[in-house]
KETOR-104938 format. One line per field, with one value per residue (C-alpha): residue number from 1; residue in one letter; chain; x, y, z. Coordinates in Angstrom, 2 decimals, m for minus. Layout:
N
resi <- (NUM/...)
resn <- (A/...)
chain <- (A/...)
x <- (X/...)
y <- (Y/...)
z <- (Z/...)
This chain:
244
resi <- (1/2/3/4/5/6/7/8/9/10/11/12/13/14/15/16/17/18/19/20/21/22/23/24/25/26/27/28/29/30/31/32/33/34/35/36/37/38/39/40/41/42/43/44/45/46/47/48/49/50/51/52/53/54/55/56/57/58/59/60/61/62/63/64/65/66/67/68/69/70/71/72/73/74/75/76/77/78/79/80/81/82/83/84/85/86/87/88/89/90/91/92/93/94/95/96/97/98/99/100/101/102/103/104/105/106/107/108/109/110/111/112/113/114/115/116/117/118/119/120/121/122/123/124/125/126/127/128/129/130/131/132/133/134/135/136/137/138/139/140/141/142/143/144/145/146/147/148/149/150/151/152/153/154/155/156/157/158/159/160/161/162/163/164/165/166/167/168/169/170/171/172/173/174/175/176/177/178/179/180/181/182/183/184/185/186/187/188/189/190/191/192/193/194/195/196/197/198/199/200/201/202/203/204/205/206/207/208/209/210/211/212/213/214/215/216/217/218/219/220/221/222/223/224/225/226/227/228/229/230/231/232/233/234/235/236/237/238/239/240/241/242/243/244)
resn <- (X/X/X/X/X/X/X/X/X/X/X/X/X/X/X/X/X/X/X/X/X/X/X/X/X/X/X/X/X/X/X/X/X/X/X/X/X/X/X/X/X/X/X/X/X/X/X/X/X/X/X/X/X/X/X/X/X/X/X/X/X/X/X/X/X/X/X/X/X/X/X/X/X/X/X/X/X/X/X/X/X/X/X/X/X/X/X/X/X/X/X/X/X/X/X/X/X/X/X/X/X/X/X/X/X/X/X/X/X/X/X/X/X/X/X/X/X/X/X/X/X/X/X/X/X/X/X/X/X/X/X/X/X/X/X/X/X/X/X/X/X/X/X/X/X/X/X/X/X/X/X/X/X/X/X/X/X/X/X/X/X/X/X/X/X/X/X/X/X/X/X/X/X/X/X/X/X/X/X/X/X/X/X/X/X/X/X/X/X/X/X/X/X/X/X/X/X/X/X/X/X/X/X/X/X/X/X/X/X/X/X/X/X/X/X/X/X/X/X/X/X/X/X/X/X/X/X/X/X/X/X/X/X/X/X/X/X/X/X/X/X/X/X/X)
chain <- (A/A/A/A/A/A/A/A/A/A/A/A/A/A/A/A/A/A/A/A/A/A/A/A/A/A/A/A/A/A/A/A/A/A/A/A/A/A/A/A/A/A/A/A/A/A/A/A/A/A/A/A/A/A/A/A/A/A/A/A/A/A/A/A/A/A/A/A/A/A/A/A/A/A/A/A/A/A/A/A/A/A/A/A/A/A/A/A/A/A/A/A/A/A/A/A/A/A/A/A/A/A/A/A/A/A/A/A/A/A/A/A/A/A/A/A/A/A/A/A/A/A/A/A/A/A/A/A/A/A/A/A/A/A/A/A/A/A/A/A/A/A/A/A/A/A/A/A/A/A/A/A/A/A/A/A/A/A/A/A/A/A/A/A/A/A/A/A/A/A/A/A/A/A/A/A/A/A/A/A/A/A/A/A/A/A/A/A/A/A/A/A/A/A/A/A/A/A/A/A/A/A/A/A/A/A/A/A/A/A/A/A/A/A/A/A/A/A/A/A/A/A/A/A/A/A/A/A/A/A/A/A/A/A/A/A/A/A/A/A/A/A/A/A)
x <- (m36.26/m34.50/m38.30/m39.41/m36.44/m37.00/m40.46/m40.12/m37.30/m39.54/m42.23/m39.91/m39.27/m42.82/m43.51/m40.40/m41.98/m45.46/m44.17/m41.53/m44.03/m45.67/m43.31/m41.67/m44.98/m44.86/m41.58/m42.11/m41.70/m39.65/m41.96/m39.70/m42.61/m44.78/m42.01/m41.01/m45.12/m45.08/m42.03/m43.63/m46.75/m45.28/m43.44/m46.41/m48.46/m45.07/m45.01/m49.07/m48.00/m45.27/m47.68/m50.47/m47.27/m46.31/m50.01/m50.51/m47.28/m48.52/m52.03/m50.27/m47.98/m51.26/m53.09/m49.55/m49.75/m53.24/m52.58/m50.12/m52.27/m54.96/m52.86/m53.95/m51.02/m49.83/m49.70/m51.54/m51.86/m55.52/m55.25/m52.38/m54.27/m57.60/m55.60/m54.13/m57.70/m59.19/m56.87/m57.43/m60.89/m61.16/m58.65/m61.42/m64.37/m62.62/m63.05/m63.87/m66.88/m67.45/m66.81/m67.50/m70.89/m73.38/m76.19/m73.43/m71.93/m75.42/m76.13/m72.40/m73.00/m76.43/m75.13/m71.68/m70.63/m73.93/m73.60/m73.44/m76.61/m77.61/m80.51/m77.06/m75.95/m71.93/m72.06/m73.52/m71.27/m68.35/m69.25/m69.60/m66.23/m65.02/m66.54/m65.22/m62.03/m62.21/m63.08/m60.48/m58.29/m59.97/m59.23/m55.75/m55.45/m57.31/m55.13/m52.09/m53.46/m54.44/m51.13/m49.44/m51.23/m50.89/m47.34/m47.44/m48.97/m45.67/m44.03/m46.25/m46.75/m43.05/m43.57/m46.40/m45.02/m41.42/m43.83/m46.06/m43.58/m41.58/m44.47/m45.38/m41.56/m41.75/m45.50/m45.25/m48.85/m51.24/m53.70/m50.93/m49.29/m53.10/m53.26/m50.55/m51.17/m54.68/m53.39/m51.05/m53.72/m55.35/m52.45/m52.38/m55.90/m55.53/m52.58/m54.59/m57.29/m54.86/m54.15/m57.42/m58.30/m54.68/m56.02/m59.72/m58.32/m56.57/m59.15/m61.30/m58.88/m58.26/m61.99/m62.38/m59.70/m61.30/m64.36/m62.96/m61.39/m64.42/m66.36/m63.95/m64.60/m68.02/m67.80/m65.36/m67.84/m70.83/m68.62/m67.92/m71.38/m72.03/m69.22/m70.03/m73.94/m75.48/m76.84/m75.31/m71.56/m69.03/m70.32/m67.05/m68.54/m66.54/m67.08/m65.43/m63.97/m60.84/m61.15/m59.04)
y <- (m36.71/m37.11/m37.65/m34.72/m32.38/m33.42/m32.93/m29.23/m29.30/m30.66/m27.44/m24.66/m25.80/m26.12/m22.53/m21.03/m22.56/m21.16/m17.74/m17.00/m18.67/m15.43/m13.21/m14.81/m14.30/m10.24/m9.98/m8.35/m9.74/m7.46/m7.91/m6.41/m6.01/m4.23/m1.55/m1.25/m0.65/2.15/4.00/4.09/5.44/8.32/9.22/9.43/11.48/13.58/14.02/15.37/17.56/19.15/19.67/21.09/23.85/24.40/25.12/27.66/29.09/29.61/30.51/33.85/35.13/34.61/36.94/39.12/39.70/40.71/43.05/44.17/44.92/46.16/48.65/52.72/54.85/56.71/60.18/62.08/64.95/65.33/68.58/70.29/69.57/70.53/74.28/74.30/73.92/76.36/79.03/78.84/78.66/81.97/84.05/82.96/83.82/87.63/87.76/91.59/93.25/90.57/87.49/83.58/83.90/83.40/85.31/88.48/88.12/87.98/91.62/93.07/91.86/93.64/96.85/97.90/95.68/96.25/97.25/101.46/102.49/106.44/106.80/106.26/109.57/110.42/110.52/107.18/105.76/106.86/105.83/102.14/102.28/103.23/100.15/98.11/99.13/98.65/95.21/94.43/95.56/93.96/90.53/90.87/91.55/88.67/86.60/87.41/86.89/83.28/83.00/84.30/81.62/78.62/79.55/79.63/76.07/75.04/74.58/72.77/70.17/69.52/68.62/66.41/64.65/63.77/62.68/60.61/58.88/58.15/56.66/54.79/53.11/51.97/50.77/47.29/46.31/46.27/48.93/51.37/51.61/51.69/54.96/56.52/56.21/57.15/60.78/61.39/61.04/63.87/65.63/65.60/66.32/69.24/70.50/69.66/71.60/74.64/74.63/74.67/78.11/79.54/78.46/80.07/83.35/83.38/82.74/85.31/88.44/88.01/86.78/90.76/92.46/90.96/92.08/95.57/95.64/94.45/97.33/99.82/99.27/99.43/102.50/104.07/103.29/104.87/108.09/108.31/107.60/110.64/112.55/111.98/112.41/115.60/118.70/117.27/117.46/117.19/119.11/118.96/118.57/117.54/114.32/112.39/109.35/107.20/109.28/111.66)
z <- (84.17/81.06/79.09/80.78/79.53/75.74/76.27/77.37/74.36/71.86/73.29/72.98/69.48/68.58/70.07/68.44/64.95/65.72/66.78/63.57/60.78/60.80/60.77/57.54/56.22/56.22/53.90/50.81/47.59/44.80/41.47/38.82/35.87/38.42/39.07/36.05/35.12/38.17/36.90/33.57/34.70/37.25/33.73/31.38/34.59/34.89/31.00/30.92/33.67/32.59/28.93/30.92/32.26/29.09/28.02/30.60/29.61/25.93/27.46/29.71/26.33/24.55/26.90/27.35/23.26/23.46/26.15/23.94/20.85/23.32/24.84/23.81/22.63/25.33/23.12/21.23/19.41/19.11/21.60/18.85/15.87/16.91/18.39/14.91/12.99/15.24/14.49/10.87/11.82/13.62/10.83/7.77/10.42/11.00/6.80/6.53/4.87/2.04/3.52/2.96/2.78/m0.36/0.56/1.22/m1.90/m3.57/m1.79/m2.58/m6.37/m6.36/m5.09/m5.39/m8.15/m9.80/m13.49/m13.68/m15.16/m16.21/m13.46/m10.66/m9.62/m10.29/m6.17/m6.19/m8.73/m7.04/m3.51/m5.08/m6.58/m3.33/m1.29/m4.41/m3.59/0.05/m0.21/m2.81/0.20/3.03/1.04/0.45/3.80/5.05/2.55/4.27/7.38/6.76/5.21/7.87/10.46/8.59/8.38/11.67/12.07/10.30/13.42/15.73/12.68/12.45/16.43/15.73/12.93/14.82/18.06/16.07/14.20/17.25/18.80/15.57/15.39/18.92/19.31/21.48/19.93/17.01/18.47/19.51/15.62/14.01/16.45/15.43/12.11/12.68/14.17/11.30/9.06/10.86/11.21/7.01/6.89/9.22/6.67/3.88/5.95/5.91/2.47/1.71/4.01/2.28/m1.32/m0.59/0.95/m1.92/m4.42/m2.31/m2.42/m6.46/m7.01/m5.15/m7.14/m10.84/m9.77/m8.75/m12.62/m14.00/m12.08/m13.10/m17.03/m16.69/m14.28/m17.22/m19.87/m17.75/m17.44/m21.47/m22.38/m20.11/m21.19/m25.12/m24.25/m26.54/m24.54/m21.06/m21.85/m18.66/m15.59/m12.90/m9.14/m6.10/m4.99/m1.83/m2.52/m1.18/2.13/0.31)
């Protein structure tokens, strides 16, 4: 009885032994060089990661300057300045009777500026000195009406000039600032554009009155030589002239 006890001792033994070897088997050994090599690679993989952020980060301000530069001035002044050149436009297009025109002048210069001549009746003579003097009249008043509307430009430049320079002080990009620079250099070539029609209207109405003077000597000459001329003397007539 005894025998038979230790034998089914001795078993349980034996079974315990077969059943726990395995299990000792699945414990997990702590390698400290192979952590240490993980941790040291989940760095380096956070480190690319966190360059590849920053890369897209540089990437977006890139594109967020270019918008920048890219981006069209929100103003402009093309509308005022192009109203302003217009105006002048129409006043030396209303130039009366001898106006900016070569072919005109030619005609005027052929005919009532023409040099007096004896075969030109006193009527003629005097109806030429009369358009003379018209047109002498006609330019200064065109002259002061150009005057008068690039005076009147004055005001709407001062506006452009204070808008454009506000918009060219706070431009957020390259393209805005060349714009605004680009329209006040058309906003001084539409002054310059100005001075130019005042300077010509100018030139035109004292280019008219010389002309008138020069006329007039010649047209006092004509009536001495006519005067002083034997067997013809001075014969009075009326004559029209001035609308008097």
């Amino acid at each position: 009885m005894r025998r038979l006890s230790s034998l089914l001792a001795a078993s349980m033994i034996t079974l315990t032994l077969g059943i726990t070897a395995p299990v000792r088997a699945q414990w997990i050994v702590f390698d400290p060089d192979n952590y240490l090599q993980n941790v040291l690679t989940a760095a380096r993989e956070l480190e690319q990661i966190n360059n590849q952020i920053t890369s897209l980060e540089n990437e977006a301000q890139m594109l967020t300057n270019q918008a920048r530069n890219l981006a069209n001035l929100p103003y402009s002044s093309l509308q005022q300045l192009q109203s302003s050149i217009q105006r002048t436009q129409q006043l030396l297009a209303q130039a009366q009777r001898i106006a900016y025109d070569v072919q005109q002048i030619d005609q005027a210069f052929s005919t009532s500026y023409r040099p007096a001549s004896s075969n030109q009746s006193s009527q003629a003579l005097f109806t030429n000195a009369e358009s003379r003097w018209q047109n002498s009249v006609a330019g200064l008043q065109d002259a002061l009406r150009v005057q008068a509307g690039v005076v009147g430009n004055l005001d709407t430049n001062r506006v452009q000039t204070a808008a454009l320079v506000t918009s060219s002080q706070g431009a957020s990009g390259a393209l805005q600032a060349t714009q605004a620079g680009n329209q006040i250099l058309a906003l001084q070539a539409q002054q310059l554009a100005d001075l130019t029609a005042t300077v010509a209207a100018q030139g035109r109405a004292q280019s008219l009155e010389g002309a008138q003077r020069a006329a007039a000597q010649d047209l006092g000459r004509e009536q001495l030589r006519r005067f002083l001329t034997p067997g013809q003397g001075y014969q009075p007539q009326e004559v029209r002239m001035f609308h008097q």
